[in-house]
Each structure stands twice: as C-alpha cells, then as structure tokens.
N, C-alpha and C positions, 0 to 999 in steps of 0.2 A: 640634640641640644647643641645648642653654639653659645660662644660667645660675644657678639658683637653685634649680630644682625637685627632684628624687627623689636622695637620698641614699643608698648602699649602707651599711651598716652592718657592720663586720666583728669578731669576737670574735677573743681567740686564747684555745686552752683548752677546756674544758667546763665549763659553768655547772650551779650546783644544781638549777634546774630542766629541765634538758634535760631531753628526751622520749630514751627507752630507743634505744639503740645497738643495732645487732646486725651481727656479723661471723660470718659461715656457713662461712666454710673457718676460720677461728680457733676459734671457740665449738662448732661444729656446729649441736646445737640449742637453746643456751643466748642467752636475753636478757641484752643487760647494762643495769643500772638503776643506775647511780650507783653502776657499779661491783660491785654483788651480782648473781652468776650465777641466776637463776631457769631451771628446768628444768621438761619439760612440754610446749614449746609446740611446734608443727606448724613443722618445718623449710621455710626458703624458699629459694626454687632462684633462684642469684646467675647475674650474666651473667660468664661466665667470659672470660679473656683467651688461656686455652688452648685449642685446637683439643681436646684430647681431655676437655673437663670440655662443652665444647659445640659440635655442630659448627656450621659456618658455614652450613646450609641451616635452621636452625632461630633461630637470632639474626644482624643484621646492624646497621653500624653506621650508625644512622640521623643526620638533621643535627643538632649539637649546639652549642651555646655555649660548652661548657663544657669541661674536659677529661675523663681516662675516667670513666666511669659509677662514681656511688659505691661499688655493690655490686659493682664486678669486681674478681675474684680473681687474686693476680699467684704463680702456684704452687701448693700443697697447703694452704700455710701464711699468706701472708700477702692483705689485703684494704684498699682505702680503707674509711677510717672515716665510717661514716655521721653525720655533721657536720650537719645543717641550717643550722647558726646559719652557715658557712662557705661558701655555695655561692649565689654573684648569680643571681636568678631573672630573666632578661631573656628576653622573649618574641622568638621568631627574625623578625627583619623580613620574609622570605619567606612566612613563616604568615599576616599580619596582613592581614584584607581590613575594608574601610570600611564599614558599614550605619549606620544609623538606626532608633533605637525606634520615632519618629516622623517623617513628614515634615518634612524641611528644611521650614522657613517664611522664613527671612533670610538673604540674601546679601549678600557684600561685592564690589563690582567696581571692577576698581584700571586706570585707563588709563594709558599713556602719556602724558605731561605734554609736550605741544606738539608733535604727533603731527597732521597735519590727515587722515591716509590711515585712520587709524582714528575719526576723530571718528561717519562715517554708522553703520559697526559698529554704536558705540558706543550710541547711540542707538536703535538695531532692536533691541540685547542688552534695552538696560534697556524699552522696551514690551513684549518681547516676556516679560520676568519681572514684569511688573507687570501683564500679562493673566492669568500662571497666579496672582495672588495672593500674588505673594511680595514680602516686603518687602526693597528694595532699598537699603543704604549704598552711601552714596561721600563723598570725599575734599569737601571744602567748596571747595579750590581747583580741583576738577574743574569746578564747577557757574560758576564766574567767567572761567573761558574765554573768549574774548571771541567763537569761534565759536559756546557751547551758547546764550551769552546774546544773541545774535544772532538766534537761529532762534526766531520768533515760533510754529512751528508744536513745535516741543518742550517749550514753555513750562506749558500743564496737567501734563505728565509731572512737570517739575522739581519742581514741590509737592507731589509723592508722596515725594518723596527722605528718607531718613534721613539727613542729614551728619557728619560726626566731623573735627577737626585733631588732625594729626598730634602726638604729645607731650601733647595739652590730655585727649583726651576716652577713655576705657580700653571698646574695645567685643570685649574677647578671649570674654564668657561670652553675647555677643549674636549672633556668625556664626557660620552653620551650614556654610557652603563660600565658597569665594574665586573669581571668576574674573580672571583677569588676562590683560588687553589690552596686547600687549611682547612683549619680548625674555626673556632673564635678570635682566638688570637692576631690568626690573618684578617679576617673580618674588620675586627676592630685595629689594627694597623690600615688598612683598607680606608676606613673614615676618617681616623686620624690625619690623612691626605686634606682632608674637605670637614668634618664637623667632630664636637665629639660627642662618639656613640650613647656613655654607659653612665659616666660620673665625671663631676669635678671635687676632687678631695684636695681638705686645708687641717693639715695636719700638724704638732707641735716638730717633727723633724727630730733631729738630737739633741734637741736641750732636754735635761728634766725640772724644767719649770712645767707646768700647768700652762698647759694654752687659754687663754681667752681672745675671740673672735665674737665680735658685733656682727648680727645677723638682721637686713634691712629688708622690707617686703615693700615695694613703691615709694622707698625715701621713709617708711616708715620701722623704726625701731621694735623688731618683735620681740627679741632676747638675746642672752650674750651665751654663747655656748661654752663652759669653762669644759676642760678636758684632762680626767688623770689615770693615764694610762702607761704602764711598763716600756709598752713599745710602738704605741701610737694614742693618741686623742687628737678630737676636732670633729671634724663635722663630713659627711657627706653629701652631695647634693647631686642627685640621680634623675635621669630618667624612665620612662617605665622599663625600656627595655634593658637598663640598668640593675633595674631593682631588683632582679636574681643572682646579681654579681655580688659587690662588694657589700651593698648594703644590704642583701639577705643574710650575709656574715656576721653582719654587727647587728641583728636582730630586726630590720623590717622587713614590712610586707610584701610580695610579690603583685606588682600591677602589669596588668594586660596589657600590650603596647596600643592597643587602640585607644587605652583611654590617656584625653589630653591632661596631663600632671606632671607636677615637679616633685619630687620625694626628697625630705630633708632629715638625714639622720644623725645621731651625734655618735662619736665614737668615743667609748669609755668616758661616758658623761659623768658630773662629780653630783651628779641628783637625779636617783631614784624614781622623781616623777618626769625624768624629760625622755620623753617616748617620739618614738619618727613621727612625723606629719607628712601630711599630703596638703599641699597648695595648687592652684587653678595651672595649667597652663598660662603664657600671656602676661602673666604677673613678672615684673623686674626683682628679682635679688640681688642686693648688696652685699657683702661679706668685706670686714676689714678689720682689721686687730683693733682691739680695747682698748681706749685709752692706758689703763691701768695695767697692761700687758707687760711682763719681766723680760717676755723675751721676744723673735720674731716667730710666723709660721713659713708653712712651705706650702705649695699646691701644684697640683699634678692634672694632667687632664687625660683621662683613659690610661694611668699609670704609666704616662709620659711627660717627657718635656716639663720636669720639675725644677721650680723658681721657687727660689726666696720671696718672703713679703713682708716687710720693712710697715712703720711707723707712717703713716700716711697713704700708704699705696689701700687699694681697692679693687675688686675683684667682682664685676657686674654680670650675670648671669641671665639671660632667655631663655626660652623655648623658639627654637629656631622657627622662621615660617617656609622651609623644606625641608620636607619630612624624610626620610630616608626610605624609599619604599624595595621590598624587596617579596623575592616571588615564592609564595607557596604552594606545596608540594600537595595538600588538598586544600583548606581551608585557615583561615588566620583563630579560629578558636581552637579545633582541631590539632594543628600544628602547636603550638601553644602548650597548650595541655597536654600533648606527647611527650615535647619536650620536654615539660616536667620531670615528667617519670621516669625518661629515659636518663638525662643528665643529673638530676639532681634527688631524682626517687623519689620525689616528692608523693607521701601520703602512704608508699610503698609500706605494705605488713604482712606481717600471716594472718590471713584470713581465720575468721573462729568457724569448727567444722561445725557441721550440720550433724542433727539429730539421726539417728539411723530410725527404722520403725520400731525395734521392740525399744528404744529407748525414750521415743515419744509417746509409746504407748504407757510404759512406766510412769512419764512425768506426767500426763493427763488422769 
C-alpha cells in the first residue's frame, strides 16, 4: 500500500469522445457512436449469463477483479454497457511474476540492528555479493556497529559499501532487490524505506475524548467512524498482507495477499453493528477528522513516523500500482497457510480421537 501514487480516475456518464459502445443482445448488429446507430458491421458474439445463449463447456468463469464481464447478457434484451472510462484495470496479484530487463546490479541489505547471532551471516552475505560484482547498500548505522568495526579482517570490504540514513538520503530508483536479515519486523522496516507494508492507523492518541474521523470512498462519504476505547480507538486501514497484523487483533479477517483489497477496520468502535469491510483495490480512501471532532487524531504508518492530524488536514490512501513481490519457499497458498499455523496457530486444536474397534462396535 502507498500513499501518494496511482490514482483511479472515475467518470459518471459518457463523454464526447468516447470510443463507440456496442450492446449485442440490445442493438444486435448496430454500433453505437455518440448515440447514432451505424449499421453494417460483423456481429460479435457476447459472453452470455444464460446457459442457453452459451453453454458452459465453451465459456467459464475465469479469475476476475472485477465484477460480470461487460459484455454479458442478462436475458434477450438487456446487457452491461461497455464503459471503458468505468472499469479499474488492476492487474490480478496471482498473475504477476518478478523479471529483469537486465541484470540486477544493486542490492540493498537491511540487518537486524544488535543482533550478534546474525553479524558472521552478515558478513559472508555482503562477500559473497561483492564477489558476483554487485553493488551492495546498507544502512550507515549498520557499518558503526561496534562488532563490524571491530573485525580488522571485514575492514577492505567495508570500503566497498554504498551507505544511505535513514530520512536523509532517497535511494528508492537505485535498488534492484532487498535482502533482509530479521524477523517481520526487519521486513517491515525494510518497506518502510519505499512503501508501506501492513496498515495505515488513525487513532484518538492521548486525549480521552472520543475520536471521530470522516471515512471517504471516491470523494464519496461512507461513514464516520466514532471510537471509545481505554487505550486506543479509530480506525485501521490494511492491506491483505496486513490483515494478520494489527487488524486480526482488533477482530478482522485474514485476506490472502493475492487477493487485490483494502481492509477497513474500526478500533473499539462505539456501535456494535460496525464490523471490518473489505473494499476493491483501486478505490481512493479519504480519511479526515469530523467536523464535530473534540479533539485531534494521530496516524502512523507500519507503527511508524506518527503525526498529528489537525482540523482540515486529510489523509488519502491507494493501493499502490507496485506490488511488493517477494520469493517463495514453495508456493504462494502453500506458504500462506503454513504461516498460519506456524505464527499465529491459527485453527490449531486437539484433534477429537477416533473410535477404537470394540467401541465402534458398541456404538453400531
């Protein structure tokens, strides 16, 4: 998720230059152009929503973002209108695999910060990439460690190093892949360089007023999220691969990173029926205090870099359009559903035993 980059753009309407319309169970085989029937041209065969206009061994419904296909037909008579200007093109995260034009040349590697069990790693990583020629960043507080500076025998290496601080120095159009030595935590300090990972939270901070925060979906007003909570309220607004973090805490669902979604959850909400949602990828969120607001909020991004937000300010959220792609160890559902279980137990129980024979015999 980012903050700033790709924008959906939505019309309502038909614009003068649209490109030509055509509805094939309405028109048959008339074009429409701004509204004038042109006649003539070679009929095109729609995906139908009937069994008997198509059957199912011939069309199936493949995975989509979107909902039905613009060309299906709902009857004899009527059809979705082929709209361009209305339809978010977001590429399905399952599709997307990682290449290179050219070979990576620059890498970025992010250690854990007082960590002595990964220091030797650490150290065989960055030889072992500055043998193949590649040019290796790190962090400038990495190199000040008082173990690297110590090692009289790592010392030609260190003066091969590219360095960057963190806030001072912008090296997002300079790396070509990241590796990171950690947990999660490095990971998501890792992004936080370049996008962020998990959530953006808008929380009441220390006042004990009641938060209220205006919650916008495309300029359009969905609801106001009021918040009362002891030691936090407000709202979270997630990613999927977010959505086993903070907002599995505060009670929503876990979504699969491939599917494309924004997760919106409230934190100690002061109504009973306001339960998380899921919205489209693509879609613009707004978020900005109430008018009617006692006091200010606060927001954080990947439980960083927390600012104030004041009486006018706003806070516009995307779904970024790059993706953060990262390599799996077998497979992306596989991986996934391991992790579950591993990290979070999820589903984990004692098994109910089985019947032995004379006790199945018994109950039959």
């Amino acid at each position: 998720m980012e903050m700033e980059p790709e924008k959906v753009n939505m019309r309502r309407g038909l614009s003068a230059d649209a490109s030509a319309y055509r509805c094939a169970a309405c028109h048959g085989d008339e074009d429409l152009v701004l509204g004038h029937p042109i006649r003539g041209r070679t009929k095109s065969r729609s995906l139908s929503a009937s069994p008997a206009l198509a059957s199912t061994k011939e069309f199936r419904r493949t995975r989509s973002l979107h909902g039905p296909c613009p060309v299906t037909t709902f009857g004899p008579k009527a059809c979705m209108l082929q709209n361009p200007q209305t339809i978010m093109h977001i590429q399905d995260p399952a599709s997307q695999r990682l290449t290179w034009n050219k070979s990576p040349k620059s890498v970025l590697v992010i250690k854990k910060i007082r960590d002595a069990s990964l220091l030797q790693p650490f150290k065989e990583l960055c030889v072992y990439l500055m043998e193949m020629n590649m040019i290796v960043y790190v962090e400038k507080k990495v190199l000040e460690d008082p173990a690297v500076v110590g090692d009289g025998g790592f010392g030609p290496v260190k003066k091969r190093f590219c360095t960057f601080r963190e806030d001072y120095d912008d090296i997002s159009n300079q790396i070509d892949f990241i590796i990171c030595l950690g947990g999660d935590g490095t990971l998501l300090y890792a992004s936080s360089l370049f996008q962020v990972l998990n959530e953006v939270v808008i929380d009441r901070g220390p006042s004990s007023y009641l938060s209220n925060v205006d919650v916008y979906l495309n300029g359009h007003l969905i609801t106001t999220v009021q918040g009362d909570g002891m030691w936090a309220s407000g709202v979270i607004v997630s990613t999927p691969t977010g959505s086993t973090a903070y907002a599995a805490a505060a009670g929503a669902s876990m979504i699969h990173p491939n599917v494309p979604a924004i997760m919106i959850t409230p934190i100690c909400p002061h109504s009973l029926s306001f339960r998380p949602i899921v919205v489209p990828a693509g879609v613009e969120l707004k978020i900005m205090l109430s008018p009617e607001a006692r006091n200010t909020v606060w927001v954080s991004f990947d439980g960083r870099k927390r600012q104030e937000i004041r009486h006018g300010d706003s806070i516009s959220i995307t779904t970024s359009c790059y993706p953060l792609p990262s390599i799996c160890v077998r497979d992306p559902v596989s991986d996934w559903f391991e992790s579950l279980a591993q990290c979070l137990h999820w589903n984990v129980r004692k098994r109910q035993a089985h019947f032995t024979d004379e006790e199945g015999e018994e109950e039959g």
